[in-house]
DRENTIPA-494587 format. One record per atom (N, C-alpha, C, O): atom name; residue in one letter; x, y, z. Coordinates in nm, 2 decimals. Each point is the difference from the previous one (the first is absolute). Example, Ala and Ser with C-alpha at 12.3 -4.5 7.8 and 13.67 -1.06 7.14 Angstrom:
2
{"N","A",{1.32,-0.57,0.78}};
{"CA","A",{-0.09,0.12,0.00}};
{"C","A",{0.09,0.12,0.00}};
{"O","A",{0.10,0.00,0.07}};
{"N","S",{-0.14,0.11,-0.14}};
{"CA","S",{0.09,0.11,0.00}};
{"C","S",{-0.08,0.11,0.08}};
{"O","S",{0.05,0.11,0.01}};
END
This chain:
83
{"N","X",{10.18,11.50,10.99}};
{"CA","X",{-0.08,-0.11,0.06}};
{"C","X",{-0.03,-0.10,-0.11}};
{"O","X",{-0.05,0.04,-0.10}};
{"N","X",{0.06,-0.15,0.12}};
{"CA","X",{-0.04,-0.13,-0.07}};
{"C","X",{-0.15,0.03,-0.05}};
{"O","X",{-0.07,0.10,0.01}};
{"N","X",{0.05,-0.24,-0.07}};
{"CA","X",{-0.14,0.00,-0.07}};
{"C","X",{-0.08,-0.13,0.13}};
{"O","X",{-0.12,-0.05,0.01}};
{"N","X",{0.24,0.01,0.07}};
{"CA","X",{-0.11,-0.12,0.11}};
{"C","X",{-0.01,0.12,0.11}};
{"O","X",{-0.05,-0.05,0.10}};
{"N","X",{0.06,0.15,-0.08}};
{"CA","X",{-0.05,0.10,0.10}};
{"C","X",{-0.12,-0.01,-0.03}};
{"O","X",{-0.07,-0.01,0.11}};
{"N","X",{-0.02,0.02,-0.24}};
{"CA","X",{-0.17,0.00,0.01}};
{"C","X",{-0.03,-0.09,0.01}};
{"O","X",{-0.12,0.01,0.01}};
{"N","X",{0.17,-0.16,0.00}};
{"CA","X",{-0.04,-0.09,-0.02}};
{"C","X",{-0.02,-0.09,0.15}};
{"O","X",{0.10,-0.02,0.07}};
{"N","X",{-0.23,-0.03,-0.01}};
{"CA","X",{0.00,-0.04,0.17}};
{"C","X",{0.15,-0.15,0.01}};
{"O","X",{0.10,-0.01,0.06}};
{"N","X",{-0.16,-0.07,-0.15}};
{"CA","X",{0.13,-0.13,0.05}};
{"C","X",{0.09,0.01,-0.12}};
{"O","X",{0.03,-0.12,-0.05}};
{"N","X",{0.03,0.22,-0.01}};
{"CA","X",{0.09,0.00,-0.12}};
{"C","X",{0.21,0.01,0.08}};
{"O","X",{0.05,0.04,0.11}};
{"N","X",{0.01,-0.11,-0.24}};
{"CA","X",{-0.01,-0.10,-0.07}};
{"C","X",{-0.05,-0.10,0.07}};
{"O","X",{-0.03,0.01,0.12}};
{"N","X",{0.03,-0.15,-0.22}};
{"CA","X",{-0.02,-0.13,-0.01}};
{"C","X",{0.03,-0.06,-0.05}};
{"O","X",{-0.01,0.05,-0.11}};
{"N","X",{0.06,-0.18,0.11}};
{"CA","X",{0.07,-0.10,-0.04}};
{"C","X",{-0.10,0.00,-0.14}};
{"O","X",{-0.12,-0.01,-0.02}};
{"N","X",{0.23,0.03,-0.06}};
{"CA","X",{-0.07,-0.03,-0.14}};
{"C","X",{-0.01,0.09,-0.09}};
{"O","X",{-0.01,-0.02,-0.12}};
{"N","X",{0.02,0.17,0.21}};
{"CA","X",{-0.05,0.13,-0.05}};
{"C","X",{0.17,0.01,-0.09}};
{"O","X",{0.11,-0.04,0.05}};
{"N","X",{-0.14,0.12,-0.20}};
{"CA","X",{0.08,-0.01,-0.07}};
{"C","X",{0.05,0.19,0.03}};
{"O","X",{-0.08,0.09,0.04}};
{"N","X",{0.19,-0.07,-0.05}};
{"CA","X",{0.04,0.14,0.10}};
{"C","X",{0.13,0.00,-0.10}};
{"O","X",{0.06,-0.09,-0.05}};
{"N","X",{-0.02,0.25,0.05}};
{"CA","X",{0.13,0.03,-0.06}};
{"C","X",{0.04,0.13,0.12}};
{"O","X",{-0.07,0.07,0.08}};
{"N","X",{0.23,-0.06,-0.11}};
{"CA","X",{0.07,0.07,0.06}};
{"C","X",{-0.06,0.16,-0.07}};
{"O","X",{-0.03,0.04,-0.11}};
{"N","X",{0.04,0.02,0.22}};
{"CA","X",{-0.04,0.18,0.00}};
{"C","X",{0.05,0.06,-0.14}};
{"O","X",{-0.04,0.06,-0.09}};
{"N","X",{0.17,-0.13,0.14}};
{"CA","X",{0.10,0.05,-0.08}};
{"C","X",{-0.01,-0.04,-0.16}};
{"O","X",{0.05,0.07,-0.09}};
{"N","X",{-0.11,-0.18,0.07}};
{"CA","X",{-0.01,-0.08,-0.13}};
{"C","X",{0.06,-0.12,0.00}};
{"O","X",{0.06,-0.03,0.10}};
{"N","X",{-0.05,-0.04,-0.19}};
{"CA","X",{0.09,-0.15,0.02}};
{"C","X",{-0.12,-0.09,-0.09}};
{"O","X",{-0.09,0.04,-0.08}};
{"N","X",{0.12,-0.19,0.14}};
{"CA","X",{-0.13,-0.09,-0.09}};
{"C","X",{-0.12,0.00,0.10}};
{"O","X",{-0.02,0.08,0.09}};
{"N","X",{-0.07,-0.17,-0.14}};
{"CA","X",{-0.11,-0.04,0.09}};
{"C","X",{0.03,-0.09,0.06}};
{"O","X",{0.06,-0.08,-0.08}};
{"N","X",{-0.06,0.04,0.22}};
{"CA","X",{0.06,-0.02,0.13}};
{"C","X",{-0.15,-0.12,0.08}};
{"O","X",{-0.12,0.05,0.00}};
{"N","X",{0.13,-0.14,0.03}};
{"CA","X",{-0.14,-0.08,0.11}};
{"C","X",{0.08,0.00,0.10}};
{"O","X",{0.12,-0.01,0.02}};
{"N","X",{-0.23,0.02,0.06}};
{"CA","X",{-0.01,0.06,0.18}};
{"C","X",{-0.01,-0.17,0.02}};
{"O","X",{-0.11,-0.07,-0.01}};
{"N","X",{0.25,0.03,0.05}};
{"CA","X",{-0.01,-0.13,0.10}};
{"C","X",{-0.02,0.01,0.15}};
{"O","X",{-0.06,-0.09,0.06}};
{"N","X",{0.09,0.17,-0.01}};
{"CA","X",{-0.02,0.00,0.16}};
{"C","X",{0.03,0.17,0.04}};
{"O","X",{0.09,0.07,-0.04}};
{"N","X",{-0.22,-0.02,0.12}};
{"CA","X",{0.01,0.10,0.11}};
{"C","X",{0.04,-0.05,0.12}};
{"O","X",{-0.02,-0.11,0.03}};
{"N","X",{0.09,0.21,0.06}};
{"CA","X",{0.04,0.00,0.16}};
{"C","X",{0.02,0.14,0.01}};
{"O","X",{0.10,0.07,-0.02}};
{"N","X",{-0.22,-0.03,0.07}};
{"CA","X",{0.00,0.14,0.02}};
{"C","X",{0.01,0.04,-0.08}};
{"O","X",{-0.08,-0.03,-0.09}};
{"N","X",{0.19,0.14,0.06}};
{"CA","X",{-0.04,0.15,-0.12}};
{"C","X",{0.16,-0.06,-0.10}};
{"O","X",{0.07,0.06,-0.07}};
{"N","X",{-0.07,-0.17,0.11}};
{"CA","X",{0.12,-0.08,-0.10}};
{"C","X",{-0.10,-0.12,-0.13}};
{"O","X",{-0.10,-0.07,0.01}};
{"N","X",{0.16,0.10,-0.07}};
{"CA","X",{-0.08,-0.10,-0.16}};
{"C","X",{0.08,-0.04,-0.05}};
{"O","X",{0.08,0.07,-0.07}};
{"N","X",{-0.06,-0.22,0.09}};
{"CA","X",{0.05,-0.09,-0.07}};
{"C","X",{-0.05,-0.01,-0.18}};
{"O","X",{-0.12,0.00,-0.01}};
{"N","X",{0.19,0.00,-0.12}};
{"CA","X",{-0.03,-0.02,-0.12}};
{"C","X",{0.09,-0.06,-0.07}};
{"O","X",{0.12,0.02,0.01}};
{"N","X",{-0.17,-0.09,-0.07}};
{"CA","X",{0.08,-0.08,-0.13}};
{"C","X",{-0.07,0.04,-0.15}};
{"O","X",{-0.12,0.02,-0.03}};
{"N","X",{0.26,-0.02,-0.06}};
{"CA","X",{-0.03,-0.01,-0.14}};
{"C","X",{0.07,-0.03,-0.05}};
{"O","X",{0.11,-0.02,0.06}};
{"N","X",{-0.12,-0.01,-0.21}};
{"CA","X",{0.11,-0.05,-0.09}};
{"C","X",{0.08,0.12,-0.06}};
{"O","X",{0.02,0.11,0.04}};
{"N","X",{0.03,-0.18,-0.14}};
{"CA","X",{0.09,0.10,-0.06}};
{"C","X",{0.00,-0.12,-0.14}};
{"O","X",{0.06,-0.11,0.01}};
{"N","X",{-0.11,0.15,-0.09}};
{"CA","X",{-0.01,-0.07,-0.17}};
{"C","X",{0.15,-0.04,-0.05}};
{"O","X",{0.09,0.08,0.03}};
{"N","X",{-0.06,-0.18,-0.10}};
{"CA","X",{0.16,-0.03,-0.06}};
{"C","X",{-0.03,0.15,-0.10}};
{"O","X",{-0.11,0.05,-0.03}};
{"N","X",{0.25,0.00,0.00}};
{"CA","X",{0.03,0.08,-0.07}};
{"C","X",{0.10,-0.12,-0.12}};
{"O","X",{0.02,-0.12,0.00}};
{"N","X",{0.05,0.24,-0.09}};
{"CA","X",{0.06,-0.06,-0.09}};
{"C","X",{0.11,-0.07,0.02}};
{"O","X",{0.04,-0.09,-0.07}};
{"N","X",{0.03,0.15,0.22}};
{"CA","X",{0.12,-0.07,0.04}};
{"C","X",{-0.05,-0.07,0.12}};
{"O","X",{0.10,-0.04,0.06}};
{"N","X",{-0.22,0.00,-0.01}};
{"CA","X",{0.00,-0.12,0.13}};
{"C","X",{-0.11,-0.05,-0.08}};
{"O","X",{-0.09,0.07,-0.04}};
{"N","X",{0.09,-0.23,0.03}};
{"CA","X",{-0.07,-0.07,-0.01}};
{"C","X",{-0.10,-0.09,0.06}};
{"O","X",{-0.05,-0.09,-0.05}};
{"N","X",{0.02,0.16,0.22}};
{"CA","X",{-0.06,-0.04,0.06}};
{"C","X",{-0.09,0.12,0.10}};
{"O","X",{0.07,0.10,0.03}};
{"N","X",{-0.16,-0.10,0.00}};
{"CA","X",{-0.08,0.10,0.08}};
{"C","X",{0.06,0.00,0.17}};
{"O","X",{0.01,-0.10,0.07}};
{"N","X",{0.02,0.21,-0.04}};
{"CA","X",{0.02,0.01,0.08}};
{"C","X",{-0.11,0.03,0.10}};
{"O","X",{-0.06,0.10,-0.04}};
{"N","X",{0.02,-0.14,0.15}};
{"CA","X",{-0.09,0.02,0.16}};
{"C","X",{0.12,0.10,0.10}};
{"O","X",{0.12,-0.01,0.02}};
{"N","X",{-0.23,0.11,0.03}};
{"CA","X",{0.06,0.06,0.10}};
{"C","X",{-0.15,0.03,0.14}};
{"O","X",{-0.12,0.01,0.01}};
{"N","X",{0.25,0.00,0.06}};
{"CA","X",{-0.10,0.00,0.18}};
{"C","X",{0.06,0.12,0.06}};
{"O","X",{0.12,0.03,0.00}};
{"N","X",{-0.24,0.05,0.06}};
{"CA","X",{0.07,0.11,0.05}};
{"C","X",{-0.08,0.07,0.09}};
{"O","X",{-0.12,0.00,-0.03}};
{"N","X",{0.16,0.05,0.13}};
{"CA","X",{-0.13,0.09,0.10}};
{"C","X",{0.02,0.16,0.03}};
{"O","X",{0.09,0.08,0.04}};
{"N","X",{-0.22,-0.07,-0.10}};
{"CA","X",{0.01,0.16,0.02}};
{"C","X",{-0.06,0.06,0.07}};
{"O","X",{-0.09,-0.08,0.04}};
{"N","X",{0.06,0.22,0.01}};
{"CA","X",{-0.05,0.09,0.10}};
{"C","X",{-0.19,0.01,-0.09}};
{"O","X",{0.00,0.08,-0.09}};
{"N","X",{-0.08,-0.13,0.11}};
{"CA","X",{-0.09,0.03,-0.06}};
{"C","X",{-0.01,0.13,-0.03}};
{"O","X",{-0.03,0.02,-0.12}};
{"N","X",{0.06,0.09,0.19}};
{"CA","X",{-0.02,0.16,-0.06}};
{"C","X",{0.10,0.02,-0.16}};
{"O","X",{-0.02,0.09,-0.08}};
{"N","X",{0.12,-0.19,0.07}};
{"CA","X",{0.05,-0.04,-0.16}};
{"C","X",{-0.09,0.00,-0.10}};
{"O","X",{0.01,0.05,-0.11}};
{"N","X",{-0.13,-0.16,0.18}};
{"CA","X",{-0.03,-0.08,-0.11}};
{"C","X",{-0.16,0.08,-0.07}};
{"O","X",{-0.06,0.08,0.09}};
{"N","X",{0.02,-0.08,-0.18}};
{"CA","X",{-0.10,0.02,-0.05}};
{"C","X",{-0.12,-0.09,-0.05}};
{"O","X",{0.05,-0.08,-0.08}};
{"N","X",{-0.21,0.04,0.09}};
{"CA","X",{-0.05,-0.11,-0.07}};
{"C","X",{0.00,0.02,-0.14}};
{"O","X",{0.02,0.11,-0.05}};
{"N","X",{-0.03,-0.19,0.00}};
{"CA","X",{-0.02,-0.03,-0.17}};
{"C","X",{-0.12,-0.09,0.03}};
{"O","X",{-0.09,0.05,-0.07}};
{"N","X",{0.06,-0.15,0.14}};
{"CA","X",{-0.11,-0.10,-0.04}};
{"C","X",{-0.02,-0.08,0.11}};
{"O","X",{0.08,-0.08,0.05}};
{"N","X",{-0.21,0.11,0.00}};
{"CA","X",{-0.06,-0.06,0.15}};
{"C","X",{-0.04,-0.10,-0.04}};
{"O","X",{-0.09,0.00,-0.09}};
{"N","X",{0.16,-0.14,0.15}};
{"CA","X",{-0.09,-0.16,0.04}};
{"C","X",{-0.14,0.02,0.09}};
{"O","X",{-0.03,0.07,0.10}};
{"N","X",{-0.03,-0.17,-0.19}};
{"CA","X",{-0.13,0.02,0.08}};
{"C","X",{0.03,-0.17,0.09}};
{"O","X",{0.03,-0.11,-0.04}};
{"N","X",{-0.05,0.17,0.15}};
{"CA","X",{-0.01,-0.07,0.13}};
{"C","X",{-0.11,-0.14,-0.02}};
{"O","X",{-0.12,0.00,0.00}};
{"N","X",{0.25,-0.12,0.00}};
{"CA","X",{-0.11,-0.15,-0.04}};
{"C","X",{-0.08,-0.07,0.14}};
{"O","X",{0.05,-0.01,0.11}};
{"N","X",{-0.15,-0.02,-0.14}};
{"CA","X",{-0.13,-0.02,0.12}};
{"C","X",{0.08,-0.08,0.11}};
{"O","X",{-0.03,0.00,0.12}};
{"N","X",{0.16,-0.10,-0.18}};
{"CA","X",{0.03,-0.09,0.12}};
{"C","X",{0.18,-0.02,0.03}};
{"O","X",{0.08,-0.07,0.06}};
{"N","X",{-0.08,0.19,-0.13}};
{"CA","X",{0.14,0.00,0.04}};
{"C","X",{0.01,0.16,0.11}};
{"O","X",{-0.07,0.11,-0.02}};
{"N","X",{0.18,-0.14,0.14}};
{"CA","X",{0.01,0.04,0.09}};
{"C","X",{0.05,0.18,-0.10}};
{"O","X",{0.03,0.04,-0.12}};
{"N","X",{-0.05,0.03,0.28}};
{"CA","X",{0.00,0.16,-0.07}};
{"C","X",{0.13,-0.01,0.04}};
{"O","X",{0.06,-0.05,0.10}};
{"N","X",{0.00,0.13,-0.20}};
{"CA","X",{0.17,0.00,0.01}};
{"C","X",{-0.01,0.16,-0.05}};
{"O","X",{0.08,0.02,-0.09}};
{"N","X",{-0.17,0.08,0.13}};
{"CA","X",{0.04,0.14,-0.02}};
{"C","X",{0.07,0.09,0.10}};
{"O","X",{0.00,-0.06,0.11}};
{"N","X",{0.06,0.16,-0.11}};
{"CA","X",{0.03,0.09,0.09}};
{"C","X",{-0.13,0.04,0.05}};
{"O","X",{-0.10,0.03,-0.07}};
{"N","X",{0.10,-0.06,0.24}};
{"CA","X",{-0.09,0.07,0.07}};
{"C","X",{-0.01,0.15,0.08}};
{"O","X",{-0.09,0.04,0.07}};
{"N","X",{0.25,0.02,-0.11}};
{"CA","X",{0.03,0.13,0.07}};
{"C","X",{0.08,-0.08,0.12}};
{"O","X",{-0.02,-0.11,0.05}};
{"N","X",{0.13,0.25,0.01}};
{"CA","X",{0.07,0.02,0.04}};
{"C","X",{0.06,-0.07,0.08}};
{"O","X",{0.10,0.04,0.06}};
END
């Protein structure tokens, strides 16, 4: 089980999350249902000279929190509300 099972409106747009499995640190662009949208980079190495961005959606039971956004006074709630 995930770490947003204890949590009432987890993820959230903003919430920094990595794969179960391991991988980088990952931001939660968009929930729809028990699917989580995330993007991250990927740093130039020695042979690419430019940072690569990646977009990808996963099963939230994948994902794990690393680092909860705290929810801003006027911006709209963009958390998972369950099922």
């Amino acid at each position: 089980m995930s770490d947003f099972a204890k949590c009432d409106h987890c993820p959230c747009v903003g919430d920094i999350v990595q794969l179960a499995s391991g991988g980088p640190a990952m931001t939660v662009e968009g929930v729809n249902g028990d699917e989580v949208t995330c993007v991250w980079f990927d740093e130039a190495t020695p042979t690419a000279s430019a940072v690569c961005s990646h977009r990808e959606t996963f099963p939230q039971a994948a994902l794990l929190l690393k680092t909860k956004e705290e929810p801003k006074k006027d911006a709209p709630h963009a958390c998972f509300a369950g099922g």
